[in-house]
Structure formats: C-alpha cells, structure tokens
Residue, then its C-alpha position, 0 to 999 in steps of 0.5 A: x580849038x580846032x583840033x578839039x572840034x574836029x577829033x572830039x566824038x561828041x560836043x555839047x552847045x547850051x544854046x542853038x546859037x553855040x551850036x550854029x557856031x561850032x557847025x561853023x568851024x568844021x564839018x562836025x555832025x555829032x554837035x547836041x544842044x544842051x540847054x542849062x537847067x536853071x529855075x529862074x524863079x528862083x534864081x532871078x535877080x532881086x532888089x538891090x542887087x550887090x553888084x557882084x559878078x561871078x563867073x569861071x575863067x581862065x584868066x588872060x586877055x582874050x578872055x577878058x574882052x572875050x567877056x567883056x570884063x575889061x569894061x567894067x573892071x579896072x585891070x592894071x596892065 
C-alpha cells in the first residue's frame, strides 16, 4: 500500500475522512475527494428489509474483520 500511495500521480478519497488517512501514510499532496454519487431517495432501505448484504471484496481475513463480516457471518476456519 505504501508503494502505491506514494508513486501514484492522483488518488481519489470518497469521504474527507479517507482523505485524512491516506495524508497520513505519507506526504502525498495530489489526494482529491470524491464523493460517491447516489440518490438516496431513491436508493434507501425500505420496509422489511431481506437482510441481504452485498458488497465487493477480495475475500481473506483481513478484509473480513476489516469489514467486520466475521461478525455476523458464520465462516468456517
């Protein structure tokens, strides 16, 4: 991660937070925040969820407590 932050031309944060903690890993002045462009009118949860989770990973145990998945998933080890 660190090779990529500090060789990288541009990076692109989707909150001011991300973009805090990416300054934080090095002295990297080209860091631009993005935020994600959704409707939340019309993406919000409605009633009765399904409970469904998605979301996009790759998928090894830093990324699962990363996301906290281990806590409500049963992953066998």
């Amino acid at each position: 991660m660190d090779y990529i932050i500090q060789n990288a031309d541009h990076i692109l944060a989707v909150s001011e937070f991300n973009r805090r903690e990416i300054l934080e890993l090095g002295d990297h002045r080209h860091v631009a925040v993005v935020y994600n462009g959704i409707d939340c009118a019309q993406f919000s949860p409605g009633e009765g969820g399904s409970g469904l989770v998605i979301t996009v990973c790759l998928i090894n145990w830093n990324n699962i407590t990363l996301k906290s998945f281990d806590m409500s998933l049963k992953i066998p080890l």
